[in-house]
C-alpha positions as CSV (number, residue, x, y, z in Angstrom):
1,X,0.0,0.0,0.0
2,X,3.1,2.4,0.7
3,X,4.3,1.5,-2.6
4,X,1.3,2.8,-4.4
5,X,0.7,5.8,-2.5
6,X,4.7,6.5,-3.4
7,X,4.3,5.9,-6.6
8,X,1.4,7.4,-7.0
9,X,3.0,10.7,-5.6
10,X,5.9,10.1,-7.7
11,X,4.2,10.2,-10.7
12,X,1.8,13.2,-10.0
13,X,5.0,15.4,-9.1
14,X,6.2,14.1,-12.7
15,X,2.8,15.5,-14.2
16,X,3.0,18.7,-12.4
17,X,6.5,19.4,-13.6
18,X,6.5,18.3,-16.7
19,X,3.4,20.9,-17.7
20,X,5.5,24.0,-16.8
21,X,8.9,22.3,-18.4
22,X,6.5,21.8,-21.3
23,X,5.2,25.4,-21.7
24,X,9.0,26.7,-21.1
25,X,10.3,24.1,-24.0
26,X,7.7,25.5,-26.5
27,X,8.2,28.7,-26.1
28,X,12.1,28.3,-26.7
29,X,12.0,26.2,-29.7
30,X,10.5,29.0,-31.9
31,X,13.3,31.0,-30.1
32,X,15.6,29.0,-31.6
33,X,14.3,27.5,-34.9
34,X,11.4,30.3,-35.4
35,X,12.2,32.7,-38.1
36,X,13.1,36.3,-37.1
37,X,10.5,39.2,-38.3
38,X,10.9,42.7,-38.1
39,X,7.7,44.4,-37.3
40,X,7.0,47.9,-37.5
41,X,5.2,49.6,-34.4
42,X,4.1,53.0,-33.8
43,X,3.7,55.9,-31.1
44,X,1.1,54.5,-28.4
45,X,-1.3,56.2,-26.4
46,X,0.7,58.1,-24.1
47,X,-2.6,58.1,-21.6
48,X,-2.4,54.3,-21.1
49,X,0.6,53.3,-22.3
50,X,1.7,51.1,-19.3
51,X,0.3,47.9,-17.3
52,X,2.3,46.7,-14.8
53,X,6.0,45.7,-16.1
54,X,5.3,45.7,-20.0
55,X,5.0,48.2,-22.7
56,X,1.9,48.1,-25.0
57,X,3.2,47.6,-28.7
58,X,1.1,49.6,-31.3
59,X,1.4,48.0,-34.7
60,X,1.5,49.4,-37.8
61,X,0.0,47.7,-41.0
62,X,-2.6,45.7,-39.5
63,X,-5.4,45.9,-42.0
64,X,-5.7,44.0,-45.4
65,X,-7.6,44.5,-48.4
66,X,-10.2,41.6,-49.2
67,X,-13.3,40.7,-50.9
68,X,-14.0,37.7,-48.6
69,X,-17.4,38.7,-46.3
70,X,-17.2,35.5,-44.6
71,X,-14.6,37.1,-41.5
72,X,-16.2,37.4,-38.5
73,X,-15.0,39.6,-35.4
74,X,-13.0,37.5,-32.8
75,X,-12.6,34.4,-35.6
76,X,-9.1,33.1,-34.9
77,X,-7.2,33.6,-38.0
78,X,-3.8,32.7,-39.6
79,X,-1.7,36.0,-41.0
80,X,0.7,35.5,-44.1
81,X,3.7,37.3,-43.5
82,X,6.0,38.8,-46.5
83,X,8.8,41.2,-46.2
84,X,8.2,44.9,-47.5
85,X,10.8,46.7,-49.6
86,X,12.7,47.9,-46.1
87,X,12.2,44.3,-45.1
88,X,9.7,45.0,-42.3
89,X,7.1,41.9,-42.3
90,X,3.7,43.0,-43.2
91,X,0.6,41.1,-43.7
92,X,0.7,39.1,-47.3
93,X,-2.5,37.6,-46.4
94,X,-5.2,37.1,-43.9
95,X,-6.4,33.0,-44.2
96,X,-9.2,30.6,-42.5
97,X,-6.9,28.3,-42.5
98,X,-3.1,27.7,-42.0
99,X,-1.1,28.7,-45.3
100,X,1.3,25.4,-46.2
101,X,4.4,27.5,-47.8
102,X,4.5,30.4,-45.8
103,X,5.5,31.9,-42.6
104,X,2.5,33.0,-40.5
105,X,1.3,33.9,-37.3
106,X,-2.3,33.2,-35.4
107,X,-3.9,36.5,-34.7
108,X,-7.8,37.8,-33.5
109,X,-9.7,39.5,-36.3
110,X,-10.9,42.3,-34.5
111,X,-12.8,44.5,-37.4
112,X,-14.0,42.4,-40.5
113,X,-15.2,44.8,-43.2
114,X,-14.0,47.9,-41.7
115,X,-16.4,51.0,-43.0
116,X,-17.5,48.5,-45.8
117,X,-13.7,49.5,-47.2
118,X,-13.4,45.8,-48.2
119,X,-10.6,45.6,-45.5
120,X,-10.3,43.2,-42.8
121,X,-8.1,44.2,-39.2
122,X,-6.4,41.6,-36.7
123,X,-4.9,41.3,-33.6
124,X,-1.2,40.3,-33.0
125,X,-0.9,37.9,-30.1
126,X,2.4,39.6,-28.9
127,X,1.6,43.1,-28.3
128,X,3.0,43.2,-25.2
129,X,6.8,43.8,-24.3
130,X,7.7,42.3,-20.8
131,X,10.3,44.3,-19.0
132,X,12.2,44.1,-15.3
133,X,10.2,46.4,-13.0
134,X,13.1,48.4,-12.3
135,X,13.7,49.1,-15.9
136,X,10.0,49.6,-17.3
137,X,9.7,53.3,-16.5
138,X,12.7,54.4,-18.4
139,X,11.9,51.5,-21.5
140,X,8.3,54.0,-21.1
141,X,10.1,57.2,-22.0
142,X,12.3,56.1,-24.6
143,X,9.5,54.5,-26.2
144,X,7.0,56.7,-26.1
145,X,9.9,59.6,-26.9
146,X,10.4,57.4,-30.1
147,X,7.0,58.0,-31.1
148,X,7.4,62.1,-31.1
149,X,10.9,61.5,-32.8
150,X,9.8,61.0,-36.7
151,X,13.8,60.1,-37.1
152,X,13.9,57.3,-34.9
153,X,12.4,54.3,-36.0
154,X,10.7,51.6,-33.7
155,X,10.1,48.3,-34.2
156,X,10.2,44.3,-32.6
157,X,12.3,41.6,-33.1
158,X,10.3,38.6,-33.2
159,X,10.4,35.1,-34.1
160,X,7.9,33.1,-36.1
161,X,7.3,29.4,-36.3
162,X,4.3,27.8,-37.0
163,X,1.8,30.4,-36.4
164,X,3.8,30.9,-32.7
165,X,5.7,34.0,-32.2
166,X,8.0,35.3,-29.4
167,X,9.0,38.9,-29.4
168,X,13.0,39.2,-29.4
169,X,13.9,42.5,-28.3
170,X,11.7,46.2,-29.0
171,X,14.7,48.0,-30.8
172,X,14.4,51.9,-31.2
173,X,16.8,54.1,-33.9
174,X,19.3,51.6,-33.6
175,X,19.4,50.4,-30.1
176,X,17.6,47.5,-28.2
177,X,15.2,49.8,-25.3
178,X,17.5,47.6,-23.1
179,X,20.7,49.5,-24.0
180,X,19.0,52.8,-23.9
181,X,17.4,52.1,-20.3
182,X,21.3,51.1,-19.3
183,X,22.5,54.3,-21.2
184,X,19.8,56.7,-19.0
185,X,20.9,54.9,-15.8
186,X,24.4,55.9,-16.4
């Protein structure tokens, strides 16, 4: 009876750690296999720019043209991705299903048919830029500084694989925001 109730515990400590180890594990294999996209992002709203330790990413480009009525608002949808002629990613094509030959990502449709314009707008799942605590108030400024700047350019770093992103790095002008933050501490 000892021998079960081990075993037993055993084997739910097994389960219980190999759920986190498993989230952590997918998570770093589109770090490492996922193919890296530059996406351009705008100046936010300086009135609610901040929640807790992340930066709210404001993305440009998010609408496409189509003639397709069938989207619906909140449908989960899959987002061709192509490179622009500064080799920013931008939206190639918005799908109902996953495209075979091309990188994508999973977004939210948010506004099918916007103004009957024929255009369809999404949701990125990564619009959110995680920082230390002690460095999100002065990743804030630059960023938000970077929007008032028309010479400095902002955009994330973020991987791709299998409709699965993870942002890299928020880079502004030419500078991950974690060298600027260490460059306004000194």
């Amino acid at each position: 009876m000892k021998i079960n109730r081990l075993a037993l515990f055993g084997l739910m400590a097994l389960v219980q750690l190999s759920v986190p180890g498993w989230m952590i594990w997918s998570q770093e294999k589109i770090v490492v296999q996922g193919e890296t996209f530059r996406f351009r992002v705008g100046p936010m709203d300086p009135n609610d720019p901040f929640r807790g330790s992340y930066l709210h990413l404001d993305f440009q480009d998010l609408e496409w043209k189509t003639r397709d009525s069938s989207f619906q608002e909140g449908e989960e949808v899959f987002v061709a991705l192509k490179l622009d002629a500064e080799h920013f990613a931008v939206i190639d094509e918005v799908l109902h299903d996953r495209p075979k030959d091309k990188p994508y990502v999973t977004a939210e449709l948010t506004s099918p048919w916007i103004n009957f314009s024929q255009s369809v707008r999404v949701r990125y799942p990564f619009d959110r830029y995680y920082l230390n605590e002690y460095m999100a108030p002065d990743a804030e400024t630059a960023y938000i500084e970077s929007g008032r700047d028309t010479t400095l350019e902002a955009f994330v770093l973020v991987k791709v694989l299998e409709g699965n992103a993870v942002i890299e790095d928020l880079v502004i002008g030419d500078k991950s925001v974690r060298e600027l933050v260490r460059e306004r501490g000194e």
